[in-house]
PyMOL CGO cylinders between C-alpha atoms (Angstrom):
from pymol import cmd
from pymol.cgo import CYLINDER

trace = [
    CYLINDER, 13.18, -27.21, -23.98, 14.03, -26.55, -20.77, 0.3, 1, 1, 1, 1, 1, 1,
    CYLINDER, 14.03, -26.55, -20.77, 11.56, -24.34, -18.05, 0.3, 1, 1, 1, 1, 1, 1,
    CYLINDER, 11.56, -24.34, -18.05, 14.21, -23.84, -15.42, 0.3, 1, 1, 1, 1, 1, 1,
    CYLINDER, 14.21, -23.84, -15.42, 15.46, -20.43, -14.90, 0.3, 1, 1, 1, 1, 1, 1,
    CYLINDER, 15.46, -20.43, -14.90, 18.39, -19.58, -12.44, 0.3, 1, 1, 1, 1, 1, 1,
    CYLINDER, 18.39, -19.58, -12.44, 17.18, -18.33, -9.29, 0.3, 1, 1, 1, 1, 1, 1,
    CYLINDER, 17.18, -18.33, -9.29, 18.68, -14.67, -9.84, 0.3, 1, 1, 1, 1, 1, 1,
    CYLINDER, 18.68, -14.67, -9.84, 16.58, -13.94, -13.40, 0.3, 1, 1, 1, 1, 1, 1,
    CYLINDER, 16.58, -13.94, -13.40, 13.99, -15.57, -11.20, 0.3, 1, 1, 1, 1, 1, 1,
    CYLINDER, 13.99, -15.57, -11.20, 13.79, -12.63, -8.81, 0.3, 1, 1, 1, 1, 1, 1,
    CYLINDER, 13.79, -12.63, -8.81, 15.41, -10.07, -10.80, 0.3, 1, 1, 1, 1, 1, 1,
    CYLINDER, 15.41, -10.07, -10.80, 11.79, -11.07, -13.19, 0.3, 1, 1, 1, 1, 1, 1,
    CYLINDER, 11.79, -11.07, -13.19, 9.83, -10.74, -9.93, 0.3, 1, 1, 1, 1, 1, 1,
    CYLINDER, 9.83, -10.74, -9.93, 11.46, -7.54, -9.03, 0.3, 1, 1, 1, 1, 1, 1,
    CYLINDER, 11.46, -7.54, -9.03, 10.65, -5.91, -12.10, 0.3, 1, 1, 1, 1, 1, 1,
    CYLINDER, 10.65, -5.91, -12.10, 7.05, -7.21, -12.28, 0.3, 1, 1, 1, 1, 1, 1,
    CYLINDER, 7.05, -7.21, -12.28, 6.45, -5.24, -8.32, 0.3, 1, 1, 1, 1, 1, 1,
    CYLINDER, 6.45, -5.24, -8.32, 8.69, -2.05, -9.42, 0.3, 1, 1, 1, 1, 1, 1,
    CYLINDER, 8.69, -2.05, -9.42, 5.86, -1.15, -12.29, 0.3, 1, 1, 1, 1, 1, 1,
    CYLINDER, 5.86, -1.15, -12.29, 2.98, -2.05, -10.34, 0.3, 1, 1, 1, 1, 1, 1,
    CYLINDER, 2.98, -2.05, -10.34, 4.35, 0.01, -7.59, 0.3, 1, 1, 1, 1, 1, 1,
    CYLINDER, 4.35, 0.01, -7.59, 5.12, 2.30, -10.65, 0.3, 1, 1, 1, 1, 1, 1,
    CYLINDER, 5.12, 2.30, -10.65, 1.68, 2.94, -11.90, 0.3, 1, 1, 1, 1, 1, 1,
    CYLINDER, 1.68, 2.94, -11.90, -0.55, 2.38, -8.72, 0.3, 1, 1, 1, 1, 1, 1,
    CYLINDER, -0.55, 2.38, -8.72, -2.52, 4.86, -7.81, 0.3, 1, 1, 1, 1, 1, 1,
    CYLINDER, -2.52, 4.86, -7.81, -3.96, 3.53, -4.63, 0.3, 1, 1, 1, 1, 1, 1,
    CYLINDER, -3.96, 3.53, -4.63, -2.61, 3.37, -1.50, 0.3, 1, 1, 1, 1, 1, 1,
    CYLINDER, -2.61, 3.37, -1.50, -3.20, 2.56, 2.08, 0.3, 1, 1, 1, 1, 1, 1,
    CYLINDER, -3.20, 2.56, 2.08, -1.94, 4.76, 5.29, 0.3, 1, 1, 1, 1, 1, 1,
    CYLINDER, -1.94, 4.76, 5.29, -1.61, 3.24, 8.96, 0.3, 1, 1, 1, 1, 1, 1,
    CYLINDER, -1.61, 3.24, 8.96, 0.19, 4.99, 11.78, 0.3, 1, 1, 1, 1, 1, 1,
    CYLINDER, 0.19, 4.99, 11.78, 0.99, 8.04, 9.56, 0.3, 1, 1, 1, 1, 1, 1,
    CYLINDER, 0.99, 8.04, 9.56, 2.97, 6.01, 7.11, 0.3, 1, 1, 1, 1, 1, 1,
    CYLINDER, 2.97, 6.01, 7.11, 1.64, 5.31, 3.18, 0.3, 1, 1, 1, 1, 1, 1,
    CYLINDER, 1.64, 5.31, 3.18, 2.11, 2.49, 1.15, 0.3, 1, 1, 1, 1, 1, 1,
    CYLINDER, 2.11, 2.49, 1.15, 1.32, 2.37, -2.26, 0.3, 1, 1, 1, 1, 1, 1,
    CYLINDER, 1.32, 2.37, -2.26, -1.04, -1.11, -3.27, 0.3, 1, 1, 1, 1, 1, 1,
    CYLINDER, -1.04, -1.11, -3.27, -0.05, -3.94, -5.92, 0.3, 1, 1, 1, 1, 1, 1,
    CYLINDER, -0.05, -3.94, -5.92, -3.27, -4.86, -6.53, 0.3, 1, 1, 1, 1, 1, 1,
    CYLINDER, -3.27, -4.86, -6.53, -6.65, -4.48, -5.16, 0.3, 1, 1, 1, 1, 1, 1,
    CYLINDER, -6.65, -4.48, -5.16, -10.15, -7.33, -5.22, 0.3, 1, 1, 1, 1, 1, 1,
    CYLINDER, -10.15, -7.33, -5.22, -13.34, -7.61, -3.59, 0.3, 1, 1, 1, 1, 1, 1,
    CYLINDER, -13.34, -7.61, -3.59, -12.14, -8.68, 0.02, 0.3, 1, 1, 1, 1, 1, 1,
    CYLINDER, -12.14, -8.68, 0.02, -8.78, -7.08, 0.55, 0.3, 1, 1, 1, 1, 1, 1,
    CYLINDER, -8.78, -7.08, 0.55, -5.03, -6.34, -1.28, 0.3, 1, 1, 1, 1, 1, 1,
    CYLINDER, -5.03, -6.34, -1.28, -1.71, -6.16, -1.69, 0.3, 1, 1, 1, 1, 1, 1,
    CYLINDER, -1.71, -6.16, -1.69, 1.43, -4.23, -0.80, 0.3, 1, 1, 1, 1, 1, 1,
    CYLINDER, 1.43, -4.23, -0.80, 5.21, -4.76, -2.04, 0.3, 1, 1, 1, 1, 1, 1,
    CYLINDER, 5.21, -4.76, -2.04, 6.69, -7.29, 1.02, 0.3, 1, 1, 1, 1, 1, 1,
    CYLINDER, 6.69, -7.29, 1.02, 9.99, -4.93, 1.18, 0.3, 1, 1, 1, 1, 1, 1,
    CYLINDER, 9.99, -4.93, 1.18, 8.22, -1.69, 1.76, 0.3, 1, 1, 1, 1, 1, 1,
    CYLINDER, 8.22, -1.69, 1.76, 5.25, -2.45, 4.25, 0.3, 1, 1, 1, 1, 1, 1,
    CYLINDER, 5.25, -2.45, 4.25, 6.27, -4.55, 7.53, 0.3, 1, 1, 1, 1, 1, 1,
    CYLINDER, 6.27, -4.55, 7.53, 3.33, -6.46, 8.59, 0.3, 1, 1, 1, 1, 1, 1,
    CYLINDER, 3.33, -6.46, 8.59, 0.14, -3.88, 9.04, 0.3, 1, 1, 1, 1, 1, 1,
    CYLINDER, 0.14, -3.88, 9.04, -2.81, -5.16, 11.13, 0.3, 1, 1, 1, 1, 1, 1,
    CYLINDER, -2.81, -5.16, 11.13, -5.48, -3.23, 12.35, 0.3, 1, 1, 1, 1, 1, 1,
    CYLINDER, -5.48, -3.23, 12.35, -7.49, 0.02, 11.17, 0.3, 1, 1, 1, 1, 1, 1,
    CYLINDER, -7.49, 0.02, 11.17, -6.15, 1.92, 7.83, 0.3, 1, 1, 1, 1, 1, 1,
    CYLINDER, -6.15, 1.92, 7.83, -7.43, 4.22, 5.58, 0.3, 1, 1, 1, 1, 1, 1,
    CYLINDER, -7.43, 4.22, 5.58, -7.95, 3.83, 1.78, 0.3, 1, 1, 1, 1, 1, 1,
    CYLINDER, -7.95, 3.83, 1.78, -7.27, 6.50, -0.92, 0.3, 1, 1, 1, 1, 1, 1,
    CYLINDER, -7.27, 6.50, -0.92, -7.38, 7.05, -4.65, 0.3, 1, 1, 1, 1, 1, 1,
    CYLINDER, -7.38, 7.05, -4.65, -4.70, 9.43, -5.72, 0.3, 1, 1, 1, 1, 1, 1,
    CYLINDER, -4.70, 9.43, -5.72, -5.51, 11.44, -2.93, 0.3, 1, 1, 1, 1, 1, 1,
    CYLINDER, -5.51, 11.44, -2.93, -9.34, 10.80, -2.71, 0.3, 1, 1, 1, 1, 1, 1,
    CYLINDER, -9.34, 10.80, -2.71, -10.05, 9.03, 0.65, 0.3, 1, 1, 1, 1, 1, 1,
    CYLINDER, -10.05, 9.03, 0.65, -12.40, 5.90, -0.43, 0.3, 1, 1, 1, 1, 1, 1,
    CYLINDER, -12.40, 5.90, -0.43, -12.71, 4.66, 3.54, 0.3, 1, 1, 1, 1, 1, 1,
    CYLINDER, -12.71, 4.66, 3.54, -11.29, 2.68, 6.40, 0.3, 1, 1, 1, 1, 1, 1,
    CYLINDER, -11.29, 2.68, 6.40, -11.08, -0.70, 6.91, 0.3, 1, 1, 1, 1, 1, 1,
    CYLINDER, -11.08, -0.70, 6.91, -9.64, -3.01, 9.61, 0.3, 1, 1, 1, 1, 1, 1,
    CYLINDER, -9.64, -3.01, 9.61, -7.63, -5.52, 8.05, 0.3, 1, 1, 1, 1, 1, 1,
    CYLINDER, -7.63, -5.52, 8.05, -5.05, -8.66, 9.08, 0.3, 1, 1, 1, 1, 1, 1,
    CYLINDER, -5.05, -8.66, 9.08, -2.33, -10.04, 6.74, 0.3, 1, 1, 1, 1, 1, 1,
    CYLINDER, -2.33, -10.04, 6.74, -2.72, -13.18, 5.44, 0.3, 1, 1, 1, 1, 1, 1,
    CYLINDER, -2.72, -13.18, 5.44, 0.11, -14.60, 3.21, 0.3, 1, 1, 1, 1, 1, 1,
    CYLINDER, 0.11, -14.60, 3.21, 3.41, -13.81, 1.75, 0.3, 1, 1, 1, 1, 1, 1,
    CYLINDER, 3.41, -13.81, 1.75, 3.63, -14.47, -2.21, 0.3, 1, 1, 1, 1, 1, 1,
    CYLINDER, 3.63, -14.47, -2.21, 5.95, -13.72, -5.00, 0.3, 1, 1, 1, 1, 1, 1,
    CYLINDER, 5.95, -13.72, -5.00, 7.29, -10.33, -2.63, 0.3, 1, 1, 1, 1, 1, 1,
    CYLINDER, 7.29, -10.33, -2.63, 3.86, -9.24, -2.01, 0.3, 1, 1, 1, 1, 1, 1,
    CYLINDER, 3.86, -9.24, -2.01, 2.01, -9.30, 1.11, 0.3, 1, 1, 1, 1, 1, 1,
    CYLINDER, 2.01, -9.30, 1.11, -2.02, -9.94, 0.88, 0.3, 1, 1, 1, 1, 1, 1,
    CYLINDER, -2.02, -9.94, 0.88, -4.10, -8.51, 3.19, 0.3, 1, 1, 1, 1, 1, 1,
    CYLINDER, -4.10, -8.51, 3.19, -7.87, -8.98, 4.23, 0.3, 1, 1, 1, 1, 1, 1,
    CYLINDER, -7.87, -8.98, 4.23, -10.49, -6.58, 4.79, 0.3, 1, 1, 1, 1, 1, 1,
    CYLINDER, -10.49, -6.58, 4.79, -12.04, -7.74, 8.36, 0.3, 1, 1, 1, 1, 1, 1,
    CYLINDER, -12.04, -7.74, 8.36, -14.36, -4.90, 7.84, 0.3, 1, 1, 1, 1, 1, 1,
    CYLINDER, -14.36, -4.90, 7.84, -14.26, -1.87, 4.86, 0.3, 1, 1, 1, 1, 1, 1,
    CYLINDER, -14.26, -1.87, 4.86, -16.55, 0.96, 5.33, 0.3, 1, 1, 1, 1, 1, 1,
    CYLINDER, -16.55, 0.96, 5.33, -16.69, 3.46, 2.48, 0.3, 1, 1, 1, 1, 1, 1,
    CYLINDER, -16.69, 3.46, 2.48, -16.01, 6.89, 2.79, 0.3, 1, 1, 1, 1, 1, 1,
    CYLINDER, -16.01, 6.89, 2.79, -19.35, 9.52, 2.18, 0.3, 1, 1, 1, 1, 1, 1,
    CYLINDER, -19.35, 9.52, 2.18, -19.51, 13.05, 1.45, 0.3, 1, 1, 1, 1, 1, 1,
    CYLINDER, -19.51, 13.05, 1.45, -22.46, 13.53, 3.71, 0.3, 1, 1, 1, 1, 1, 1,
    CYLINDER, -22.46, 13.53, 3.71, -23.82, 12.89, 6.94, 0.3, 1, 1, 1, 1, 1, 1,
    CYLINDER, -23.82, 12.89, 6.94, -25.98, 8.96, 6.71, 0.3, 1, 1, 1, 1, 1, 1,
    CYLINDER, -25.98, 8.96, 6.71, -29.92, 10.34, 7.09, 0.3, 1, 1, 1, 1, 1, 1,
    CYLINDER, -29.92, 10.34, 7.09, -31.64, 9.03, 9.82, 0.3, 1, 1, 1, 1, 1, 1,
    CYLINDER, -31.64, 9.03, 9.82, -35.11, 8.93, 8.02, 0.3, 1, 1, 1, 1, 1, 1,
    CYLINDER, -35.11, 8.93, 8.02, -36.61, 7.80, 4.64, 0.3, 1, 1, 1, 1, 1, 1,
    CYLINDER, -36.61, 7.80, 4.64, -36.77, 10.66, 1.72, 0.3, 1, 1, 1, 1, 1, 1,
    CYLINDER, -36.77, 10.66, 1.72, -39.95, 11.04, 0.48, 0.3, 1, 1, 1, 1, 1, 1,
    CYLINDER, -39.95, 11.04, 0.48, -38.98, 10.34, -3.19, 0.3, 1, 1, 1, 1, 1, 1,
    CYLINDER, -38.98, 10.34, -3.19, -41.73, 13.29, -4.19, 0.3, 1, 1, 1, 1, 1, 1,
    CYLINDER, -41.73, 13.29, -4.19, -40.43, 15.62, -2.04, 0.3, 1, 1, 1, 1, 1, 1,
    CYLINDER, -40.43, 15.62, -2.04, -39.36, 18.96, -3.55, 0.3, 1, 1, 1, 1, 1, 1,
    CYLINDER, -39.36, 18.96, -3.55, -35.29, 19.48, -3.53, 0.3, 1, 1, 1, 1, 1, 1,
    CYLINDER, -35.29, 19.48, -3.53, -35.75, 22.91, -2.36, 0.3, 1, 1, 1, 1, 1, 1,
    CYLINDER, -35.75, 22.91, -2.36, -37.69, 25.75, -1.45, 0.3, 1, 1, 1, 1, 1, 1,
    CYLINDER, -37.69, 25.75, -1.45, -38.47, 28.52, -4.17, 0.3, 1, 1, 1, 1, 1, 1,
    CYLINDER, -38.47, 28.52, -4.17, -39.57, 32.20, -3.03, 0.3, 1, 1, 1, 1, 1, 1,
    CYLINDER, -39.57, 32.20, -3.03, -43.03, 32.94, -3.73, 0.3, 1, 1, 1, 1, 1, 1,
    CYLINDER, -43.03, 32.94, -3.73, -41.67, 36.27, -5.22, 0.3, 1, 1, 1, 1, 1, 1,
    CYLINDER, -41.67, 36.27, -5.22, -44.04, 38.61, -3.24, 0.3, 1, 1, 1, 1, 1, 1,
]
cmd.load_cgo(trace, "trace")
């Protein structure tokens, strides 16, 4: 049995594999007030479909379905199978509060109660 496939069902395959991960992604990344959805997402960086990003470099932001999860600085590093990976140079989360510049005292009381006089 033969392995080869023509090199149209080749990429007409490929295609279709991109169109529903682009289809039921979630996350995307914004740079320069443009948004592109992400393939696929690890540890140190991801991916975005080669025909609808050109190459992004520098400092994006990160969201969830419209939930901001940081920025990160990031450099593209290869072309494969239509997608374009990209590395994380440096990702800092997102927080919904200020960082505290002091250690909580684990036994301290969450807040003040009237002494009802």
């Amino acid at each position: 049995m033969s392995t080869f496939l023509p090199k149209d069902v080749e990429e007409g395959l490929r295609a279709a594999v991109i169109a529903n991960q682009r289809r039921r992604s979630k996350m995307r990344v914004e740079a320069d007030g443009d948004s592109y959805k992400m393939l696929r997402v690890w540890q140190n960086g991801f991916s975005v479909a080669a025909e609808d990003a050109p190459k992004l470099r520098g400092l994006v932001d990160l969201y969830d379905a419209g939930r901001h999860l940081g920025q990160a600085l990031i450099v593209a590093s290869e072309e494969v199978a239509g997608e374009i990976c990209y590395d994380f140079k440096r990702n800092t989360m997102a927080a919904d509060r200020a960082p505290l510049d002091f250690a909580r005292d684990p036994d301290a009381p969450i807040a003040l109660l009237p002494d009802g006089r």
